[in-house]
MMTF fields as JSON, N, C-alpha, C and O atoms, coordinates in Angstrom:
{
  "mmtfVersion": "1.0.0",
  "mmtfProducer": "UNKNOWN",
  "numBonds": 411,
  "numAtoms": 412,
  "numGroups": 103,
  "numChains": 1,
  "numModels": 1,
  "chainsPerModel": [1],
  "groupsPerChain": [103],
  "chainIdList": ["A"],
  "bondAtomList": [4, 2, 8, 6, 12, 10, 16, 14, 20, 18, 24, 22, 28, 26, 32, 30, 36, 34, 40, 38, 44, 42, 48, 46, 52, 50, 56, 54, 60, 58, 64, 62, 68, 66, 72, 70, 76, 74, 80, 78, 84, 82, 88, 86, 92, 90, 96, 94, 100, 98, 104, 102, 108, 106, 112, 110, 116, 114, 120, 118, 124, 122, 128, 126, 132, 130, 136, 134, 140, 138, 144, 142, 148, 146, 152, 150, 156, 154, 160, 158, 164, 162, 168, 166, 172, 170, 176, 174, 180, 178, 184, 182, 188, 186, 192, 190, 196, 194, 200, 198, 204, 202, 208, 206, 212, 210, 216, 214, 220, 218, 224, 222, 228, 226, 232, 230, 236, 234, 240, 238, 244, 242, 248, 246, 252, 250, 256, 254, 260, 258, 264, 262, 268, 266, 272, 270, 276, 274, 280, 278, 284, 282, 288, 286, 292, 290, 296, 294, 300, 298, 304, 302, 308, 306, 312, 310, 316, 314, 320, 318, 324, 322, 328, 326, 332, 330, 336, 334, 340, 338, 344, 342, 348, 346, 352, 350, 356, 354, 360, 358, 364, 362, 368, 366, 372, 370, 376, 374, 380, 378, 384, 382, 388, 386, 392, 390, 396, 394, 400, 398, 404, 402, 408, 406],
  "bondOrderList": [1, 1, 1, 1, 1, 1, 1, 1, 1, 1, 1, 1, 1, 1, 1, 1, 1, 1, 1, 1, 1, 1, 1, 1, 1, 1, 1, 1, 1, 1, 1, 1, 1, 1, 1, 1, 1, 1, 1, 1, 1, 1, 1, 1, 1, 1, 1, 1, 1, 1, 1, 1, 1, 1, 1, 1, 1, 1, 1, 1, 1, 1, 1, 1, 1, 1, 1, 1, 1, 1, 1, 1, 1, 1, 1, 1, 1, 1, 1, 1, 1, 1, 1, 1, 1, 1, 1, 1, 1, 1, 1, 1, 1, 1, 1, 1, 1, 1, 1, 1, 1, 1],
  "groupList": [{"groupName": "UNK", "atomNameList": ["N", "CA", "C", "O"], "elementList": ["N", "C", "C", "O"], "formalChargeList": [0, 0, 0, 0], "bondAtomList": [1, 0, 2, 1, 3, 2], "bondOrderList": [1, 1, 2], "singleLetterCode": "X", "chemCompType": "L-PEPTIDE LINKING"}],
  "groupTypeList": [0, 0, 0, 0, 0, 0, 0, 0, 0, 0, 0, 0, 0, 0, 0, 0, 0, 0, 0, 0, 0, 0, 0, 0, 0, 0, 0, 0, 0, 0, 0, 0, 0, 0, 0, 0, 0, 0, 0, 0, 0, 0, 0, 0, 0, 0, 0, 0, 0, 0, 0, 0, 0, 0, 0, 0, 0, 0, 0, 0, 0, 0, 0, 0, 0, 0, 0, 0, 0, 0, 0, 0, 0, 0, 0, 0, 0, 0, 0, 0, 0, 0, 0, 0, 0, 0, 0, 0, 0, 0, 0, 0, 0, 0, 0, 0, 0, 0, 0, 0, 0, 0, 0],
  "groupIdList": [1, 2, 3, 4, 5, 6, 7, 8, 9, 10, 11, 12, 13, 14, 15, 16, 17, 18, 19, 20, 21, 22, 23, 24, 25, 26, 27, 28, 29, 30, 31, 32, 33, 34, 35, 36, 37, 38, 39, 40, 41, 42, 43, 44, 45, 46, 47, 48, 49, 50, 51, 52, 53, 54, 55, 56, 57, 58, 59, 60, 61, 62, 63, 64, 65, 66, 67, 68, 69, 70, 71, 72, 73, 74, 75, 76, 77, 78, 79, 80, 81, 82, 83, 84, 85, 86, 87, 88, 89, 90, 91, 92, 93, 94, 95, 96, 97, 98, 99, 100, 101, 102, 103],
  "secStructList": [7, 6, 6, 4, 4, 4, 6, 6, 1, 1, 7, 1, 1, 7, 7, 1, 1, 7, 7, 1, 7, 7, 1, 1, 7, 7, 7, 7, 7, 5, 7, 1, 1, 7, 7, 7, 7, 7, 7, 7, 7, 7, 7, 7, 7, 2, 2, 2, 2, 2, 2, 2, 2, 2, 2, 2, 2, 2, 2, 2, 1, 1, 1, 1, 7, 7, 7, 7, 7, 7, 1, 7, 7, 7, 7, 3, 3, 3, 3, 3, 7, 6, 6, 1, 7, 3, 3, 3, 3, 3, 7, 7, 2, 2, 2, 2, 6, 6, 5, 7, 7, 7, 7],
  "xCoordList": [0.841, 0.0, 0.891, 1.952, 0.536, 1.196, 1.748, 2.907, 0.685, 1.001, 1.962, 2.993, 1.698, 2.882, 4.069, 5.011, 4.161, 5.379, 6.358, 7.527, 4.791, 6.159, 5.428, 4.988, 5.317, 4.932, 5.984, 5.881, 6.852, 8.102, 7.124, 7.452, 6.33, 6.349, 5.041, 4.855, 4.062, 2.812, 2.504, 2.899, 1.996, 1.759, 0.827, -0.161, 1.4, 0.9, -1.264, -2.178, -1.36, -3.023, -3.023, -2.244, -4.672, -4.885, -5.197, -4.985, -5.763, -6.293, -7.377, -7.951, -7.772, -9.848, -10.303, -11.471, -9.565, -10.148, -8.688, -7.646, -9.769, -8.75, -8.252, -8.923, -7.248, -6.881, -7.908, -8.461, -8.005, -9.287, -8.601, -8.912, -7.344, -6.451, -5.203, -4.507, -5.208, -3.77, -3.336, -3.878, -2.205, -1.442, -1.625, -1.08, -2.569, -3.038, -4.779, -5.046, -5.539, -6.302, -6.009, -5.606, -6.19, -6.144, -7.196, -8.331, -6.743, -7.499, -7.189, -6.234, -8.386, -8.218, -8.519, -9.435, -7.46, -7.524, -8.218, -7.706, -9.665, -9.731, -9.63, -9.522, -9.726, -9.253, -9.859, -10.699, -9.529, -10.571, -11.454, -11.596, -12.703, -14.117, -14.862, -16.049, -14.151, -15.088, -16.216, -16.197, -17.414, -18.747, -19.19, -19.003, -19.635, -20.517, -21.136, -22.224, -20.676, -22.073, -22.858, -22.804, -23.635, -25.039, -25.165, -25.659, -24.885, -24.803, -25.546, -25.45, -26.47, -28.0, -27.409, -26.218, -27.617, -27.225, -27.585, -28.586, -27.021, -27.541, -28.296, -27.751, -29.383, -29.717, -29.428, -29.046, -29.477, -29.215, -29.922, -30.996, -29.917, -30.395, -30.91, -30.299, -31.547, -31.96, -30.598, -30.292, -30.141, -29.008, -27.778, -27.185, -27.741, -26.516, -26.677, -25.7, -28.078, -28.828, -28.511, -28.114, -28.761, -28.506, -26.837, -26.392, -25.995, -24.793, -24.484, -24.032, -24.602, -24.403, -24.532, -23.558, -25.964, -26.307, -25.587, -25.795, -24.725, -24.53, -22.696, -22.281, -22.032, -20.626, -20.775, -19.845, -21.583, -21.981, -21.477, -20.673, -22.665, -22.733, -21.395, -21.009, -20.869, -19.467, -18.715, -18.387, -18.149, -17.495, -17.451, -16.367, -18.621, -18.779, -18.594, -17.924, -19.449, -19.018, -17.488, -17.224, -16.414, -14.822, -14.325, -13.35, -15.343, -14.409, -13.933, -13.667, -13.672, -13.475, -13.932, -13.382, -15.055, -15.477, -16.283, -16.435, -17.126, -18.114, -18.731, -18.08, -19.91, -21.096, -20.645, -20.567, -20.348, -19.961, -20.514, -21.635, -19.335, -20.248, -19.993, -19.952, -19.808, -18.763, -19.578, -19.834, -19.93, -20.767, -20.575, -21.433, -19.653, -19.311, -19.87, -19.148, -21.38, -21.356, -20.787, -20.428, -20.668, -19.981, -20.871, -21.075, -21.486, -22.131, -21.436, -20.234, -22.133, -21.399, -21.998, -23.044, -21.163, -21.794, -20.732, -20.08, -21.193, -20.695, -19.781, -20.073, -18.963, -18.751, -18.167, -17.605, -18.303, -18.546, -17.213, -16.346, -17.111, -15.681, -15.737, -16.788, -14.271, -14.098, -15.156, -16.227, -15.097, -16.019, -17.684, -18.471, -17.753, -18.986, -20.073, -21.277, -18.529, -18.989, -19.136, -19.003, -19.434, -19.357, -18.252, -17.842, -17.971, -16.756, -17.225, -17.321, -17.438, -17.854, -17.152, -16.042, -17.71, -16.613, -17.01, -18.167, -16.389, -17.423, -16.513, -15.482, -17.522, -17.147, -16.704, -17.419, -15.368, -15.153, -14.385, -13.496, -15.052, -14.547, -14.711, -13.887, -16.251, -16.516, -15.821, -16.12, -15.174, -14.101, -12.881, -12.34, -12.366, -11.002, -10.955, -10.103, -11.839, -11.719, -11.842, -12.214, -11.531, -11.873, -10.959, -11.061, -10.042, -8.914, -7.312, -6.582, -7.382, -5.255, -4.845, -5.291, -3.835, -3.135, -1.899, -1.019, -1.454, -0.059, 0.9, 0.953, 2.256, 3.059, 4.23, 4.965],
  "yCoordList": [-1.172, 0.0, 1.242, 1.212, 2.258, 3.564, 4.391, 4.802, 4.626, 5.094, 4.287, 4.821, 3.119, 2.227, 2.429, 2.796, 2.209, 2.34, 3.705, 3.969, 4.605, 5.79, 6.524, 7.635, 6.301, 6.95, 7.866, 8.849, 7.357, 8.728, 10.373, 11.539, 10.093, 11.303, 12.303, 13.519, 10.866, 11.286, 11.613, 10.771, 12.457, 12.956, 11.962, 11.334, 11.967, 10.701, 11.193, 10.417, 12.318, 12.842, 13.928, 14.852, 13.288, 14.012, 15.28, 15.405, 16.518, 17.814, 17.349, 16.354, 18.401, 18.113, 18.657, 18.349, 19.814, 20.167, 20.965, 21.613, 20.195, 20.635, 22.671, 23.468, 22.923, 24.376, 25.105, 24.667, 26.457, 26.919, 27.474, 27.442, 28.205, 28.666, 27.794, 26.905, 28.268, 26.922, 27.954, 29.049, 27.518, 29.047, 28.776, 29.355, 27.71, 27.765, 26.277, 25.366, 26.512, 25.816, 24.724, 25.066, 23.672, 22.73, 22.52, 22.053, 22.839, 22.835, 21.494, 21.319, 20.773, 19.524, 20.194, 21.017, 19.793, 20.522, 19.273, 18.17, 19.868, 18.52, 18.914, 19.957, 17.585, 17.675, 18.838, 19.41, 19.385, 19.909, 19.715, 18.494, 20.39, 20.045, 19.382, 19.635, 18.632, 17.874, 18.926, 20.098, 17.635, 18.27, 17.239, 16.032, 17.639, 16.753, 15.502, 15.344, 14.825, 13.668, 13.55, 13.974, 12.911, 13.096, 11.972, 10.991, 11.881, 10.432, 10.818, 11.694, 9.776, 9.64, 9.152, 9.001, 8.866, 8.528, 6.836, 6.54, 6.213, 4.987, 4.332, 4.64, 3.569, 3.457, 2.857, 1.696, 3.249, 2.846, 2.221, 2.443, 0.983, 0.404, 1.531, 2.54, 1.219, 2.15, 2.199, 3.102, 1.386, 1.412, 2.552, 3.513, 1.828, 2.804, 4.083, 4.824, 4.624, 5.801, 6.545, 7.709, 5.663, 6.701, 6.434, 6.756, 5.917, 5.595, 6.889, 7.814, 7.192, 8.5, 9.38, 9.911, 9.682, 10.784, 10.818, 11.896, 9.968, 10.128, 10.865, 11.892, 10.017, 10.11, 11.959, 12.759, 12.17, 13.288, 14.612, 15.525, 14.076, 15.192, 15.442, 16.502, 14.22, 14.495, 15.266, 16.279, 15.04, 15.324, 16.635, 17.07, 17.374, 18.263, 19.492, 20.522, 18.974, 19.634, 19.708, 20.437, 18.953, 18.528, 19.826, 20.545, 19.923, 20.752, 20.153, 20.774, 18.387, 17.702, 17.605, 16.848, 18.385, 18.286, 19.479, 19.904, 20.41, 20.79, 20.86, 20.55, 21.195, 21.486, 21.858, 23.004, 20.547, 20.892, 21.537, 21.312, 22.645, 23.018, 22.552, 23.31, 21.464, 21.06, 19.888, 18.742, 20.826, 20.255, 18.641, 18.0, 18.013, 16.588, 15.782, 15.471, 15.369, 14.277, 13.17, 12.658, 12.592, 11.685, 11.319, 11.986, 9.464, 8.743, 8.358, 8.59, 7.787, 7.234, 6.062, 5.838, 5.131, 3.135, 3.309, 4.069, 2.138, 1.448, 0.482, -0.12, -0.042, -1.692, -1.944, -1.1, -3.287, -3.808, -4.044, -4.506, -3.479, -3.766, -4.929, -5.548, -5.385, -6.775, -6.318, -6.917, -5.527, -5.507, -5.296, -5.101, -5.426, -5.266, -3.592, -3.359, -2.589, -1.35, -1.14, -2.1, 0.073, 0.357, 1.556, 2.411, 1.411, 2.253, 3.238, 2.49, 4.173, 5.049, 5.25, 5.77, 4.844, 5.389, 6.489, 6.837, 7.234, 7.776, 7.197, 6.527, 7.866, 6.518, 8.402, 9.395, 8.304, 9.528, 8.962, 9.354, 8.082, 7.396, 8.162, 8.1, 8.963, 9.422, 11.075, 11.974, 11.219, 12.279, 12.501, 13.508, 11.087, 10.438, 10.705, 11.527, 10.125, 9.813, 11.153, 11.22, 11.94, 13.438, 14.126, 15.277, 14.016, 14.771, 14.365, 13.41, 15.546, 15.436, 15.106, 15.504, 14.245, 13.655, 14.112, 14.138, 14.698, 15.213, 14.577, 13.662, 15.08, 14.246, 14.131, 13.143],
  "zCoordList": [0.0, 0.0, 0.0, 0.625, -0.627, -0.863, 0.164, 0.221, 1.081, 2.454, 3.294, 3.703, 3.552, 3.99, 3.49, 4.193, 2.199, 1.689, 1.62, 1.339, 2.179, 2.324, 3.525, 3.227, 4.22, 5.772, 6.358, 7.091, 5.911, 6.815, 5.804, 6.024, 5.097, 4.348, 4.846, 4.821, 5.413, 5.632, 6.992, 7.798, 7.397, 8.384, 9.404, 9.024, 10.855, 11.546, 11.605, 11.327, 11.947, 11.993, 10.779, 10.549, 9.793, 8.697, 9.198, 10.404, 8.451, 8.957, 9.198, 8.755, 10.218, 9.829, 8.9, 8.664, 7.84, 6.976, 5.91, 6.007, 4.775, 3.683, 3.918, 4.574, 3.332, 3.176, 2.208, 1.2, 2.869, 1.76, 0.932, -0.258, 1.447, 0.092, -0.564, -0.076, -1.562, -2.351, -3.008, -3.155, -3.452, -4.193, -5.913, -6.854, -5.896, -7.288, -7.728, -6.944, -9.02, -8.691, -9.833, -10.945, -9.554, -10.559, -12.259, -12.173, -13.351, -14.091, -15.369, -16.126, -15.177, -16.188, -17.277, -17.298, -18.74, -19.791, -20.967, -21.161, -21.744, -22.253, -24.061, -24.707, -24.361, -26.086, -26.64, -25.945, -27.999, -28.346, -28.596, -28.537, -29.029, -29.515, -27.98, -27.77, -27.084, -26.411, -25.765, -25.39, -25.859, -25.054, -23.958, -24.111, -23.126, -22.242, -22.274, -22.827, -21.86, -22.009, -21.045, -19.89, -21.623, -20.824, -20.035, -20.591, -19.027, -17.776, -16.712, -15.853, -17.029, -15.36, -14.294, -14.566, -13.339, -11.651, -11.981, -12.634, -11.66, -11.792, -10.078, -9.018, -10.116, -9.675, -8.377, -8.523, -7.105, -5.722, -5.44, -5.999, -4.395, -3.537, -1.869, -1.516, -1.499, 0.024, 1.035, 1.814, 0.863, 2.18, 1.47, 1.96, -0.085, -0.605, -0.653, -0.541, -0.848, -1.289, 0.438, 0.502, 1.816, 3.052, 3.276, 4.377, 2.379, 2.676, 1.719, 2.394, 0.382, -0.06, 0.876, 1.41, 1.237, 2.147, 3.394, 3.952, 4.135, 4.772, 4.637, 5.173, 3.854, 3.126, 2.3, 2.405, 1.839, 1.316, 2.019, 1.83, 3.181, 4.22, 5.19, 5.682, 5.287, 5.873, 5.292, 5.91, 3.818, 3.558, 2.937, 2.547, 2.791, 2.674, 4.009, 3.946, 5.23, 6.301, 6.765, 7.722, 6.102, 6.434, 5.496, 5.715, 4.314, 3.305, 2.309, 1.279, 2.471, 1.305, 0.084, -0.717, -0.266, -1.399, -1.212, -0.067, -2.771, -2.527, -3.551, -4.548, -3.732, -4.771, -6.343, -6.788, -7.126, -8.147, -9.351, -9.805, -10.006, -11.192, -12.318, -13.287, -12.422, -13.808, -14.36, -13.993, -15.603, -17.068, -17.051, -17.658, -16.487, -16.843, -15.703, -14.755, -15.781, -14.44, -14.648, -15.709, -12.95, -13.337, -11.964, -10.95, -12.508, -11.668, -10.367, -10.239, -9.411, -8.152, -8.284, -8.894, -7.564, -7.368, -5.588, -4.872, -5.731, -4.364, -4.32, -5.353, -3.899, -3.748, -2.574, -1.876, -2.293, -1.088, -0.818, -1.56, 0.935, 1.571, 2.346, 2.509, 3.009, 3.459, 4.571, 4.467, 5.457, 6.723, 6.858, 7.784, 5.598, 5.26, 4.958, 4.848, 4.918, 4.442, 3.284, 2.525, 2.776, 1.287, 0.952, 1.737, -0.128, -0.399, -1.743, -2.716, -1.991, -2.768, -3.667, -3.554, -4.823, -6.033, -6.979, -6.746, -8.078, -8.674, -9.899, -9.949, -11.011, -12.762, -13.202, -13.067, -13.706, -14.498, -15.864, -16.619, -15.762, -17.177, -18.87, -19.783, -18.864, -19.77, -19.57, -20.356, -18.778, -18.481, -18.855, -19.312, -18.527, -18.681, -19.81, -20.148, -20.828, -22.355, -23.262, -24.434, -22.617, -23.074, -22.545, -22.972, -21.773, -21.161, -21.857, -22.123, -21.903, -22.307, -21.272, -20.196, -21.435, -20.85, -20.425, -21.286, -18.641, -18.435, -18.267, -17.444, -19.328, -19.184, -18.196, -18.222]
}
């Protein structure tokens, strides 16, 4: 694992919250011409649907994420951890395939 393998680097306690300022913002640059695609939410089960809501709300109150404005959705799924949690992914696949690539 990544962190294992380099822990002298990582700090022993994360922040509670990301920095609000950075001395710059990250901008994904994509091919030309690309447009949007059009991708629906795929459908949740009830448990995954209050497991969003719940993962959501955290991480938004942390600062980890917030209210995106960017033309490109990109679905969320779930899959199942050894302990029987769920692990949140999101599909930016139809993203990927539209972005230049840094070398």
């Amino acid at each position: 694992m990544v962190i294992r393998k380099h822990a002298d680097i990582f700090p022993d306690d994360l922040p509670a919250r990301l920095l609000s300022e950075r001395d710059h913002d990250q901008k994904i640059e994509l091919e030309p011409g690309a447009q949007p695609t059009v991708r629906t939410q795929w459908w949740l089960i009830h448990p995954e649907l209050d497991e969003l809501r719940r993962q959501l709300d955290y991480l938004l109150k942390k600062g980890f994420v917030r209210p995106s404005t960017s033309p490109f959705p990109a679905p969320i799924l779930f899959t199942p951890m050894k302990d029987g949690g769920l692990r949140m992914c999101v599909d930016y696949r139809a993203l990927n395939r539209v972005t230049i690539k840094s070398r």
